[in-house]
DSSP file (Angstrom, degrees, kcal/mol; ACC not computed):
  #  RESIDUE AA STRUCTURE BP1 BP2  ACC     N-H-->O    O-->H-N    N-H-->O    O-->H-N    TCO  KAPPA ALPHA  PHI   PSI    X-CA   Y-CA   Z-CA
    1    1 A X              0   0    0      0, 0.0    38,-0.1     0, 0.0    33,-0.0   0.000 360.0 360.0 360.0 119.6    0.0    0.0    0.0
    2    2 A X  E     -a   39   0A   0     36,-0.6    38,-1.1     1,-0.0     2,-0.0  -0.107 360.0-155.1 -74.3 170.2    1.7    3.0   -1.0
    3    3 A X  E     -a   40   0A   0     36,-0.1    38,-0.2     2,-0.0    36,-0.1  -0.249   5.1-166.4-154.4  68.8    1.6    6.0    1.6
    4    4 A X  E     -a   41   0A   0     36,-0.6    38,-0.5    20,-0.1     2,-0.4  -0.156   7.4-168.7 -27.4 129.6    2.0    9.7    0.3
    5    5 A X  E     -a   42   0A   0     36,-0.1     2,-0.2     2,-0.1    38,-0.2  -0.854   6.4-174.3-150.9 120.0    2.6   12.1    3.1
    6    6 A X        -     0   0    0     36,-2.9    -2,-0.0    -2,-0.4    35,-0.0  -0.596  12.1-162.0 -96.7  53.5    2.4   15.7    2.2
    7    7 A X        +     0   0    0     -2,-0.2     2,-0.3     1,-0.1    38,-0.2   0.140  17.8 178.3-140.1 145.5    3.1   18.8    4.4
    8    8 A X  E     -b   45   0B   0     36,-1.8    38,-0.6     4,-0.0     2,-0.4  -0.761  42.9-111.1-144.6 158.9    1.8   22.1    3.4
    9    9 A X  E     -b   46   0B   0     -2,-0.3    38,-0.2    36,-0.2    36,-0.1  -0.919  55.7-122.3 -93.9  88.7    1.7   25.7    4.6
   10   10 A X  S    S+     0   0    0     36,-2.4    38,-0.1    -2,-0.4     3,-0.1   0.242  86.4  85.0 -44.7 170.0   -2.5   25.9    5.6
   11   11 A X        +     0   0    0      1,-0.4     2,-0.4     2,-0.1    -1,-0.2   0.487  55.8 114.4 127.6   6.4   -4.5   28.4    4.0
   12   12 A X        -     0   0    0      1,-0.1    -1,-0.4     2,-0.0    -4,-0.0  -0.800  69.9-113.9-108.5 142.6   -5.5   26.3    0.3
   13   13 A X     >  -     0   0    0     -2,-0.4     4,-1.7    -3,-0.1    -1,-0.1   0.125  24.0 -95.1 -60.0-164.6   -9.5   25.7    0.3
   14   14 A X  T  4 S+     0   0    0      2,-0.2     4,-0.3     1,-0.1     5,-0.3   0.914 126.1  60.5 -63.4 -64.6  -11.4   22.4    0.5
   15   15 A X  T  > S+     0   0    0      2,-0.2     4,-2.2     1,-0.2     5,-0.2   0.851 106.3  42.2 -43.1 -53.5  -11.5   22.5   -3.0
   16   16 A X  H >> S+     0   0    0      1,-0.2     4,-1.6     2,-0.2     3,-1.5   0.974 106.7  58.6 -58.7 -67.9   -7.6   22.4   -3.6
   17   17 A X  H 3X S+     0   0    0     -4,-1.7     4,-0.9     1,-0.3    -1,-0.2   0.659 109.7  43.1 -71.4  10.2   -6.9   20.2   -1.4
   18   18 A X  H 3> S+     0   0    0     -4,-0.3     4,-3.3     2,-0.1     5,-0.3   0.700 114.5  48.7 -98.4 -35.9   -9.3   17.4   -3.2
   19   19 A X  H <X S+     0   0    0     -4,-2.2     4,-0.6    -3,-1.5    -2,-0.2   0.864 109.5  51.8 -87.2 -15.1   -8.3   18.1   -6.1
   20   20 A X  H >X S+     0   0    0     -4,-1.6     4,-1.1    -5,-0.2     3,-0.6   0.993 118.1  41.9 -44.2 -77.1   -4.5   17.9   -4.9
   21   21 A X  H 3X S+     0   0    0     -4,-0.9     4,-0.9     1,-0.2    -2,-0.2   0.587 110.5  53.9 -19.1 -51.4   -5.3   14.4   -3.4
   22   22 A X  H 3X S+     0   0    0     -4,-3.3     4,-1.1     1,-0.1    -1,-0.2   0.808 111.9  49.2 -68.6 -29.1   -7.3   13.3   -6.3
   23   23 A X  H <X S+     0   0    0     -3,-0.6     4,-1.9    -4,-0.6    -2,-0.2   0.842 110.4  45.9 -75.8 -29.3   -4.3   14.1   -8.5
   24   24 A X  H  X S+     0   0    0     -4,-1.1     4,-1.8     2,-0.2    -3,-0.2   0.668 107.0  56.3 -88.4 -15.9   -1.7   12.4   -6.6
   25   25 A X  H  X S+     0   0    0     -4,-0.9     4,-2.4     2,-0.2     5,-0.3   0.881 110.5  49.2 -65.0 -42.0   -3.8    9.1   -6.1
   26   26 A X  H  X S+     0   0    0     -4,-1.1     4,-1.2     2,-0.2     5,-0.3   0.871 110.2  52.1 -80.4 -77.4   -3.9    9.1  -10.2
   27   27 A X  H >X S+     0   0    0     -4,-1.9     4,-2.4     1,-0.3     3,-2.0   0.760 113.9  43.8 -26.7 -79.3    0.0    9.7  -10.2
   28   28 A X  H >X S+     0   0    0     -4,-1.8     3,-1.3     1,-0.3     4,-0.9   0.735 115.8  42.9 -42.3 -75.2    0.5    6.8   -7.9
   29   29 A X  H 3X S+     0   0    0     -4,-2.4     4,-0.6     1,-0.3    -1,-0.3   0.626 113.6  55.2 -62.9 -24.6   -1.9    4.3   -9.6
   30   30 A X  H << S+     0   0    0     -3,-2.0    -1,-0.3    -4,-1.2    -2,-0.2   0.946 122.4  25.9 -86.3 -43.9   -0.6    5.4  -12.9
   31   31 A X  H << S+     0   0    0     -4,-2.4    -2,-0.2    -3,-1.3    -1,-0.2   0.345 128.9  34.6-105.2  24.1    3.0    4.6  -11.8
   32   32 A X  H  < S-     0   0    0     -4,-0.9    -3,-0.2    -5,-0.4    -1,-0.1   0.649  88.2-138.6-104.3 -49.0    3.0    2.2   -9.4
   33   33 A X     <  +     0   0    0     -4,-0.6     2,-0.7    -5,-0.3    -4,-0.1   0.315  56.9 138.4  79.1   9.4   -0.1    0.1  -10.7
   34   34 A X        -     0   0    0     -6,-0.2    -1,-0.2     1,-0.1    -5,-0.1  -0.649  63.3-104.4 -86.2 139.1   -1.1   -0.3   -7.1
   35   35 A X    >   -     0   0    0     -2,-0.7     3,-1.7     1,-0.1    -1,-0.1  -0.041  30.3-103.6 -50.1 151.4   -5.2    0.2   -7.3
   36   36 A X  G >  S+     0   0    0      1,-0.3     3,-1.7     2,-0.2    -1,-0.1   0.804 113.4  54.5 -22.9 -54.7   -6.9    3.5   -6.1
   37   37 A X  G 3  S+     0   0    0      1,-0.3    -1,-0.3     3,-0.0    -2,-0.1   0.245 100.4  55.4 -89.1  21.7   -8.2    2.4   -2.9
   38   38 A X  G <  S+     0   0    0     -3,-1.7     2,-0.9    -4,-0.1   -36,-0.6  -0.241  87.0 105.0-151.1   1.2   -5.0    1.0   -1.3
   39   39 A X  E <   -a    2   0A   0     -3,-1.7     2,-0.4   -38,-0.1   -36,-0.1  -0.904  56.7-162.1-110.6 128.9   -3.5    4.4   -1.9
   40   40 A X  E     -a    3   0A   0    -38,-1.1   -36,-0.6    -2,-0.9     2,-0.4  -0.835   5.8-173.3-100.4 117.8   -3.1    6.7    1.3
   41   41 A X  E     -a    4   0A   0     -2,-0.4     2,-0.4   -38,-0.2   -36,-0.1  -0.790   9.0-168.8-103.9 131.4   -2.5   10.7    0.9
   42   42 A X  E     -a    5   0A   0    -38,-0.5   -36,-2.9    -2,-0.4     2,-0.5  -0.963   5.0-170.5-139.0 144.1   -1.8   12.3    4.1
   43   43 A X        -     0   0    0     -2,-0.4     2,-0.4   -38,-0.2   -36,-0.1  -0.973   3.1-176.0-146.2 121.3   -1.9   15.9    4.2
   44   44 A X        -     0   0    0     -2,-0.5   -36,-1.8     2,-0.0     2,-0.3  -0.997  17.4-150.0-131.7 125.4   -0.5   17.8    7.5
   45   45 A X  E     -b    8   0B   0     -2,-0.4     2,-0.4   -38,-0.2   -36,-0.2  -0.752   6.3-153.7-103.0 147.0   -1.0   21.4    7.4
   46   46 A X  E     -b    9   0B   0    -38,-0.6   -36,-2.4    -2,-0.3     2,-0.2  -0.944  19.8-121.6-130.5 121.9    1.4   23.8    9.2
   47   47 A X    >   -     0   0    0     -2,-0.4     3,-2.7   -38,-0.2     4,-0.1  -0.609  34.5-108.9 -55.8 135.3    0.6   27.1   10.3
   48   48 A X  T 3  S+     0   0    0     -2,-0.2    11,-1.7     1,-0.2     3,-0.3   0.569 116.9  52.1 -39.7 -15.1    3.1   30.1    8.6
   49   49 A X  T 3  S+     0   0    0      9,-0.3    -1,-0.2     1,-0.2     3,-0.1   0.408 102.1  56.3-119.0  -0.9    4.8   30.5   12.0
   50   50 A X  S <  S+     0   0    0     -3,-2.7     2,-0.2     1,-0.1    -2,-0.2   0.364  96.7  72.1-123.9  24.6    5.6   27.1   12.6
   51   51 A X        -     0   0    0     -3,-0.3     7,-1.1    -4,-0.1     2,-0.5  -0.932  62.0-162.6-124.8 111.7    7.5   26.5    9.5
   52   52 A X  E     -C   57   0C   0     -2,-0.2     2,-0.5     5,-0.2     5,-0.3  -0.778  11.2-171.4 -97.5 105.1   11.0   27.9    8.8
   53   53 A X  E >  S-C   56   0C   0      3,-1.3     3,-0.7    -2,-0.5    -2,-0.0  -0.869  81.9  -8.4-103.7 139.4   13.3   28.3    5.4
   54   54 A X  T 3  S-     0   0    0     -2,-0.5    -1,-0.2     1,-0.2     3,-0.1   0.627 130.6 -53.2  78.2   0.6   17.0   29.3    5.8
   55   55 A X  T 3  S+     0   0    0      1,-0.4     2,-0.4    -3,-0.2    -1,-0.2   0.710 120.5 115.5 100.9   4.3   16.7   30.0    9.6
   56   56 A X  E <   -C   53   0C   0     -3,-0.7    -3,-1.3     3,-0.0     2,-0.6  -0.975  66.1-121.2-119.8 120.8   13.3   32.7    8.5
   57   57 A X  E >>  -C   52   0C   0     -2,-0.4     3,-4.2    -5,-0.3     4,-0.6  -0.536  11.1-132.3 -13.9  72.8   10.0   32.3    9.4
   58   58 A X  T 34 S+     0   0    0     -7,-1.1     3,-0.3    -2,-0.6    -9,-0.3   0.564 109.9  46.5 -40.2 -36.8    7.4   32.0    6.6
   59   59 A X  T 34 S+     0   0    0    -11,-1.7    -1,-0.4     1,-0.2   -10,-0.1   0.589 106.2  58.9 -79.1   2.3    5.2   34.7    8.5
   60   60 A X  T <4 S+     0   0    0     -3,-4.2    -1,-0.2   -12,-0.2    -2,-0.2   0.689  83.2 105.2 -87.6 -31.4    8.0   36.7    9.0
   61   61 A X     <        0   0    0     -4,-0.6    -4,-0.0    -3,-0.3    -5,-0.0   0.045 360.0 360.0 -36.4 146.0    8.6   37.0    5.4
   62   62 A X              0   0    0      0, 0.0    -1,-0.1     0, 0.0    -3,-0.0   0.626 360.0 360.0-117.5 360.0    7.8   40.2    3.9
């Protein structure tokens, strides 16, 4: 069973994030061959202030 695990910066609608999920299931199935329903997306959203690049704070960014 394949197992995606995605980590994001929150703030994308409902909408994105299905249609994220729906996209990345067809990526897997297309290149794995393992069926749809055996594939697991997990999608952990991070608030801007609890994620850092280069030692800066994505809300701190201007």
């Amino acid at each position: 069973m394949p197992i995606v695990d995605i980590h994001l910066i929150a703030g994308r609608s409902q909408d994105q994030l299905k249609g994220l999920v729906e996209d990345v299931t067809a990526a897997v199935v297309k290149n794995t061959g393992a069926p749809a329903e055996h594939v697991h997306v997990i999608l952990s959203e991070m608030e801007k202030n609890r994620y850092s690049v280069g030692g800066v704070l994505k809300s701190d960014e201007k």
